[in-house]
C-alpha positions in Angstrom: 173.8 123.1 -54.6 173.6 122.1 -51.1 175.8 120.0 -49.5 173.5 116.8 -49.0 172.2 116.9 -52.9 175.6 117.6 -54.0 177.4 114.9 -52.3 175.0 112.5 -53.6 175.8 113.3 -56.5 179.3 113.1 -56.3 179.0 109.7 -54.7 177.0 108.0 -58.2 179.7 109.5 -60.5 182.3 107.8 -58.2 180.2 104.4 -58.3 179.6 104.8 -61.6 183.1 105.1 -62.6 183.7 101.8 -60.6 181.5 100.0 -62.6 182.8 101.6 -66.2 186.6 100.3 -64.9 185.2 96.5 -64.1 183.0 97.1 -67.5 186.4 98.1 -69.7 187.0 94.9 -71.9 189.1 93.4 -73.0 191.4 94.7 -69.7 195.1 92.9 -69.5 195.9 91.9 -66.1 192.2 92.7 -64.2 188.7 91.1 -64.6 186.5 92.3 -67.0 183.5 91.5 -69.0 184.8 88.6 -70.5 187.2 86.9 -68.0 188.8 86.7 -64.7 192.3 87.5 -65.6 195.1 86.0 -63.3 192.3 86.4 -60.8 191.5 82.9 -60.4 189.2 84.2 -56.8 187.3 87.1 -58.3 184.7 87.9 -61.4 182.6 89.9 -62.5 179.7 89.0 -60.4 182.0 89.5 -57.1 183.7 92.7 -58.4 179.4 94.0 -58.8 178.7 92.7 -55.0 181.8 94.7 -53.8 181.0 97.9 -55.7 177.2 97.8 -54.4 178.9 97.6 -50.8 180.7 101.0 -51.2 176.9 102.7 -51.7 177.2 105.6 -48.6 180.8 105.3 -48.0 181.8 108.1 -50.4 178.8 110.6 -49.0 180.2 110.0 -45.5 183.8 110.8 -46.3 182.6 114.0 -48.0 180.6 114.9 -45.1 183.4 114.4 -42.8 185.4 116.4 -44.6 182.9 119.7 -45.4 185.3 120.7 -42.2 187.3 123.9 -41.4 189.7 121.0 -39.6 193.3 121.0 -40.7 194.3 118.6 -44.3 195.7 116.7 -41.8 193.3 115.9 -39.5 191.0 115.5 -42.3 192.8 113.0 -43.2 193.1 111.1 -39.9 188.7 111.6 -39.6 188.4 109.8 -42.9 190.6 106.9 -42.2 188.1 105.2 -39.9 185.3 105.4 -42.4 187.7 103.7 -44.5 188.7 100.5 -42.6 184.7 100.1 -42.0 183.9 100.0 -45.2 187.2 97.9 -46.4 185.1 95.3 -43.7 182.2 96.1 -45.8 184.0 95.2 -49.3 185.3 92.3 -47.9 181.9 90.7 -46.6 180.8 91.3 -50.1 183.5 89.8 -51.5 183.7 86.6 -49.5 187.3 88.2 -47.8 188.6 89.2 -51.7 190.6 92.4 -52.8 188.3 94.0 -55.0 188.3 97.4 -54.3 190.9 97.8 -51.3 193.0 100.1 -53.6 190.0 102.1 -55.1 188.3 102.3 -51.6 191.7 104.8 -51.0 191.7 106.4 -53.7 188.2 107.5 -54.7 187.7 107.6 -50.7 190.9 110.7 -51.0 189.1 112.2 -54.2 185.6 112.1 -52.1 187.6 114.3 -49.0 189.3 117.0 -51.5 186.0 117.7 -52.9 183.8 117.3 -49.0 187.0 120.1 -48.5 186.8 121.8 -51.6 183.0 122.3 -51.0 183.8 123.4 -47.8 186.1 126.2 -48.6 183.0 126.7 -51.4 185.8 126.9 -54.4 184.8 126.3 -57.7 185.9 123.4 -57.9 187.9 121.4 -61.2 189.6 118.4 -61.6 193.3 120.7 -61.0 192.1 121.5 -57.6 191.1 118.2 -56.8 194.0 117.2 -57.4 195.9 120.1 -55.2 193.5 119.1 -52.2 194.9 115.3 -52.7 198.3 116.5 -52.2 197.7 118.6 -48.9 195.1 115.7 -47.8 198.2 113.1 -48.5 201.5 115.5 -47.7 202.4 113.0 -45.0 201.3 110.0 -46.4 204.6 108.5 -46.0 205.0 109.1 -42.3 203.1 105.8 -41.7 206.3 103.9 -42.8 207.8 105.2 -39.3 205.7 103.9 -37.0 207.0 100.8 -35.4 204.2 98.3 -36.5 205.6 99.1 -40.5 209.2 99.1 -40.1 209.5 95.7 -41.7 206.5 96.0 -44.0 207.1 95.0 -47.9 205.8 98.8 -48.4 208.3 100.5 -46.3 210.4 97.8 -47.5 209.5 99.0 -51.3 209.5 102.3 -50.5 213.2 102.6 -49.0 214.1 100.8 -52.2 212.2 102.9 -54.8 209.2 105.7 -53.3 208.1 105.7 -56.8 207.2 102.1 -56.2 205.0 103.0 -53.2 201.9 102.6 -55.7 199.1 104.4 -53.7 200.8 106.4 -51.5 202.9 108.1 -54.2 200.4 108.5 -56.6 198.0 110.2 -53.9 201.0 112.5 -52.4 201.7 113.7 -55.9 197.8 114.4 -56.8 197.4 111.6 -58.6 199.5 113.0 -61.5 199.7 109.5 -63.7 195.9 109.7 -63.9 196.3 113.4 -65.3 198.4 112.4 -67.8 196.1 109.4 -68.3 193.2 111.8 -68.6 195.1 114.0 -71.1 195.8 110.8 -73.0 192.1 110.0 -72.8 191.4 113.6 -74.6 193.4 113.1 -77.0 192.5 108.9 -78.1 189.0 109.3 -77.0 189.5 105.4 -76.5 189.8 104.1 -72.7 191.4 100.8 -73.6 194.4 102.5 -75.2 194.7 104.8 -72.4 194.2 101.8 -70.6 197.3 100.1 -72.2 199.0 103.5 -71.7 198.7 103.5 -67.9 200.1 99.7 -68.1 203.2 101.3 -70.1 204.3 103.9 -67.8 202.5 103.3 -64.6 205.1 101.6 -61.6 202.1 99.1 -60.7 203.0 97.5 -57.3 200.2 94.8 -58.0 202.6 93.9 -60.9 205.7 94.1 -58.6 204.4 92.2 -55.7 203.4 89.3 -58.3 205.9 88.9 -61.0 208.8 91.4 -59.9 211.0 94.0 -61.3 211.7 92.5 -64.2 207.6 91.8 -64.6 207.2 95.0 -64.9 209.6 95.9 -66.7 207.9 93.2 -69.5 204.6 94.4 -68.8 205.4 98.3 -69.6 207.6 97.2 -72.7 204.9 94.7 -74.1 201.8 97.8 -73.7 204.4 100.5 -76.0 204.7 97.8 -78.3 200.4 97.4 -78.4 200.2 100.9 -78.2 202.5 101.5 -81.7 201.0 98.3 -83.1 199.3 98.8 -86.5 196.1 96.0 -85.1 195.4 97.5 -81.5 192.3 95.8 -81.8 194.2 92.4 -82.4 197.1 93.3 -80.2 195.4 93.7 -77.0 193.0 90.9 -77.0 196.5 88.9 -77.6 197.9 90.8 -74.7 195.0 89.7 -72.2 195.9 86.1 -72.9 199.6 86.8 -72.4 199.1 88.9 -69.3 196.9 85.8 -68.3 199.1 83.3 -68.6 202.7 84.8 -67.2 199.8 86.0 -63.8 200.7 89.1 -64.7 198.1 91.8 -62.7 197.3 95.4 -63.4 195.2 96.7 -60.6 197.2 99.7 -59.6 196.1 100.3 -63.4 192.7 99.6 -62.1 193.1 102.2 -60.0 194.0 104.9 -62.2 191.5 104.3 -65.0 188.8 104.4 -62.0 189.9 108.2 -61.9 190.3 108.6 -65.4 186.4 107.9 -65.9 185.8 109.8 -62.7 187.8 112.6 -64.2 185.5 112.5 -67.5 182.4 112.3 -65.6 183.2 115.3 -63.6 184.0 117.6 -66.5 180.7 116.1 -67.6 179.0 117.4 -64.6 180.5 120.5 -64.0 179.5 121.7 -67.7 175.7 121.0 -67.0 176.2 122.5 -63.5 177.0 125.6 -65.3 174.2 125.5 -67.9 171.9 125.2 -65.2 173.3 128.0 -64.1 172.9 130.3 -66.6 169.6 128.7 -67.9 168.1 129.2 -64.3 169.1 132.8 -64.8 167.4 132.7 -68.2 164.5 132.0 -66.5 164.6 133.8 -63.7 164.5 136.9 -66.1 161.7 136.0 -67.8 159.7 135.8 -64.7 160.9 139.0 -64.0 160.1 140.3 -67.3 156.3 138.7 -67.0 156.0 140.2 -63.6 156.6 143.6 -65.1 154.5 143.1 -67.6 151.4 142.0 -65.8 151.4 144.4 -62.6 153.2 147.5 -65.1 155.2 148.4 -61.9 158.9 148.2 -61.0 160.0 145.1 -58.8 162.3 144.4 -56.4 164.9 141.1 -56.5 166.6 139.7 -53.5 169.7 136.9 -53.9 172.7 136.8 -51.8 176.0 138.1 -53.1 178.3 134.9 -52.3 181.4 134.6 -53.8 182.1 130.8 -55.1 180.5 128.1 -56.5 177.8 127.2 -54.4 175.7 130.7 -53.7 172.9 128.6 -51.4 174.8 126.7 -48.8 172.6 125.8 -45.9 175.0 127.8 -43.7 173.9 131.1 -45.8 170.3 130.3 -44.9 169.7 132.8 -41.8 171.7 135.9 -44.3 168.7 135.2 -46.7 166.1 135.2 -44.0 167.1 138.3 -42.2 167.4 140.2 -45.3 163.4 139.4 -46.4 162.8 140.8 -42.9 163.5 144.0 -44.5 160.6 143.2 -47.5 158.3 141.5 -45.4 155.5 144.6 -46.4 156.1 144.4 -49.9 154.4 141.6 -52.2 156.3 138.3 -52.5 155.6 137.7 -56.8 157.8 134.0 -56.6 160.7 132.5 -54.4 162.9 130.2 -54.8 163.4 129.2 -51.2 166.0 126.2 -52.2 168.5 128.4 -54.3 167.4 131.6 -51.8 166.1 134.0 -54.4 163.2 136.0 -54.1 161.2 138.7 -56.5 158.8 141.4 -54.9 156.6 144.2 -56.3 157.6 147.3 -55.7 155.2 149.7 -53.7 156.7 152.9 -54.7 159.1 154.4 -57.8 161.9 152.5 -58.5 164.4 155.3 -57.6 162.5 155.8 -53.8 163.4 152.0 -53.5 167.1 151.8 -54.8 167.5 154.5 -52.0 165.8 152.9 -49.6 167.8 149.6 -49.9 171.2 151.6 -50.5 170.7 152.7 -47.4 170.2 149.5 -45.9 173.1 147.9 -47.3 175.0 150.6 -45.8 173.5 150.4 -42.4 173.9 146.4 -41.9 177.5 144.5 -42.0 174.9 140.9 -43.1 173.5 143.3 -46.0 177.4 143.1 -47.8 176.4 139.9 -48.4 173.0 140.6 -50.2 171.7 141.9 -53.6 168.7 143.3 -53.2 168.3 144.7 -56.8 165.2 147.0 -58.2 164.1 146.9 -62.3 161.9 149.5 -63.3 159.3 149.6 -65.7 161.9 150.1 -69.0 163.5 146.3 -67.4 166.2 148.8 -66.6 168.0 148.0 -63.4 168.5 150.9 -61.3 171.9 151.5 -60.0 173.7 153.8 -57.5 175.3 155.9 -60.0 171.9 156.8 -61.5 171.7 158.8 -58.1 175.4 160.1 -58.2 175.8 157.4 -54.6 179.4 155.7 -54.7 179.5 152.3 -55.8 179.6 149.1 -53.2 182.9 149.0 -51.4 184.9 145.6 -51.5 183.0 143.2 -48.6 186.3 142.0 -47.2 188.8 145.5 -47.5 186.1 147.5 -48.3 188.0 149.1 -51.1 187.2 149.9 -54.4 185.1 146.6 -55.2 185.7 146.4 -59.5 189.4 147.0 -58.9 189.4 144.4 -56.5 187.5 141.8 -58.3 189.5 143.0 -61.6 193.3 142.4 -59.9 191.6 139.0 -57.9 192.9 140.9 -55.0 191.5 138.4 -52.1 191.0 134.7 -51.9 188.0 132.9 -51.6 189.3 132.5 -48.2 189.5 136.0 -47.8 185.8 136.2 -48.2 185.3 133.2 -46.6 186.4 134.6 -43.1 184.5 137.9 -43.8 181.3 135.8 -44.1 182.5 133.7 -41.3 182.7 136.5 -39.3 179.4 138.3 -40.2 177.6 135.2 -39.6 179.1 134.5 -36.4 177.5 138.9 -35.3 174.2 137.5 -37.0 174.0 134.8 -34.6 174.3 137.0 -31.5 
């Protein structure tokens, strides 16, 4: 998928997992449905204003950080985009917290995957998580700079870093919201992995307004729901009680927000991959039809990408110098957006194969193709049928099945390859 398509897509499940956390009711401690909570200056309606004023905020991180730039200054690039639309939020808000917290931590989520997409990986809610750590490795360095030496979170985070709330949960990969999401698996039931978070989450919302010892009461009081025999009854009872000692959850806000993202992503990535195979499904019929109609072998052209997204724009001019070489031959169907093409043949399949062997060999862009010929039977013809040696390894030209058996490079490995080749193709 390319990069624009993909991000937008990216961007509605993290909206969309925004509204599924204000939409979780009854929710101790935050607004919901039903009520504001301790939050005597927000509701529903607000919390819906803010979330519409984080539409395009996500997209840009990602796009600022599809980036060969360092984790580092990644990070730094994505901070701006931040604080603009932290002015946005509050504009929508009428100058209320809604989403300062979720604006950081969906914003860090957006830049591992704008990264993650970058360095093409296939990409899974694990690495997403490793990305977050190198994005936030130095998170806490902020706490050095003059302007925060007294600050109540440098303050907290001399005292306790696990009470750092944000910044420890993000330099650890957001690890309480993996458990969260394991806990999630297990209930299938959001408000009791809601609860959950409350019981072993170090919420610095809860610290900043009732204390230690608030929290302490709050994580005690959601075991106790959580082992109750009326969870039903219990939390509906604990909403009022969270209420009324203005006791607030929003760090737990926070980490539900990824839970549903987390969900929604394994969601995606599962149809991602059906696609996949169902456009291949397809794609063989058409070449089976082809066959069929013209009773003559045919000739297909994709690129041979390693990683998850084979039709990056950046792969573009690989594609189009390659159907140079079968610019004589019939063009049966393309698929110019997902650069795949099918040809008819104009000679026996076996005078082909040879003729495109040869190209391979003769061309470093051509690695970095398939250019495949069927004959009549539906057989694909292969270099051994001829006694040729098999395709080397693109990046140590090697023994390529022993290579991809062992996992012998990284995708950044063959990343630099391609970088390279398309850097010669340029010239």
């Amino acid at each position: 998928m390319k990069a624009h398509a993909f991000f937008e897509t990216i961007e509605e499940i993290l909206l969309e997992s925004l509204k599924d956390e204000l939409d979780l009711t009854p929710k101790p401690g935050c607004v919901d449905r039903d009520d504001c909570g301790p939050h005597s200056d927000m509701d529903y309606d607000v919390f819906l204003k803010s979330i519409s004023s984080l539409k395009g905020y996500f997209f840009e991180i990602m796009e600022a950080s599809n980036t060969e730039k360092s984790f580092s200054d990644t990070f730094n690039a994505i901070r701006p985009i931040g604080i603009k639309y932290e002015k946005k939020m509050y504009e929508a808000s009428g100058g209320v917290n809604t989403h300062k917290g979720a604006i950081f931590t969906l914003g860090v989520i957006a830049s591992a995957i704008g990264k993650i997409y970058y360095d093409n990986k296939y990409i899974s809610v694990n690495l997403i998580s490793e990305y977050v750590k190198k994005l936030c490795a130095n998170i806490f360095d902020d706490f050095n700079k003059k302007e925060m030496l007294d600050s109540n979170g440098a303050r907290i985070y001399k005292n306790n870093a696990k009470h750092s709330g944000i910044r420890y949960e993000a330099k650890h990969g957001f690890m309480t919201a993996l458990d969260a999401y394991d806990f999630y698996k297990n209930t299938k039931d959001f408000l009791k992995t809601y609860v959950y978070i409350i019981s072993i989450l170090d919420d610095t919302t809860t610290i900043n307004r009732v204390g230690e010892s608030g929290l302490n009461f709050s994580k005690d009081y959601a075991k106790k729901v959580l082992n109750s025999d009326n969870f039903d009854y219990e939390i509906k009872l604990m909403n009022k009680v969270y209420t009324k000692k203005n006791i607030s959850t929003g760090g737990c806000a926070d980490t539900i927000e990824l839970v549903y993202f987390f969900k929604h992503m394994d969601e995606f990535l599962e149809i991602y991959m059906n696609n996949f195979l169902n456009n291949k499904e397809d794609r063989w019929k058409i070449i089976t039809k082809v066959i069929e109609d013209y009773k003559k072998p045919i000739i297909t052209l994709n690129l041979n990408i390693k990683g998850m997204h084979k039709d990056k724009a950046e792969f573009e001019p690989i594609y189009k110098a390659a159907k140079m070489f079968l610019s004589n031959y019939k063009l049966i169907y393309e698929d110019e957006d997902n650069y795949s093409a099918i040809y008819l043949a104009k000679n026996d399949g076996a005078h082909e194969k040879k003729k495109f062997v040869n190209l391979e060999e003769e061309y470093d862009f051509m690695r970095f193709v398939d250019i495949d010929v069927i004959d009549t039977s539906l057989k694909p013809i292969s270099r051994s049928d001829f006694g040729l040696h098999k395709r080397s390894c693109i990046v140590c030209g090697g023994d390529r099945f022993i290579c991809m058996r062992e996992d012998r490079h990284s995708q950044e490995d063959f990343n630099a390859r391609l970088d390279k080749t398309l850097l010669n193709l340029d010239k």
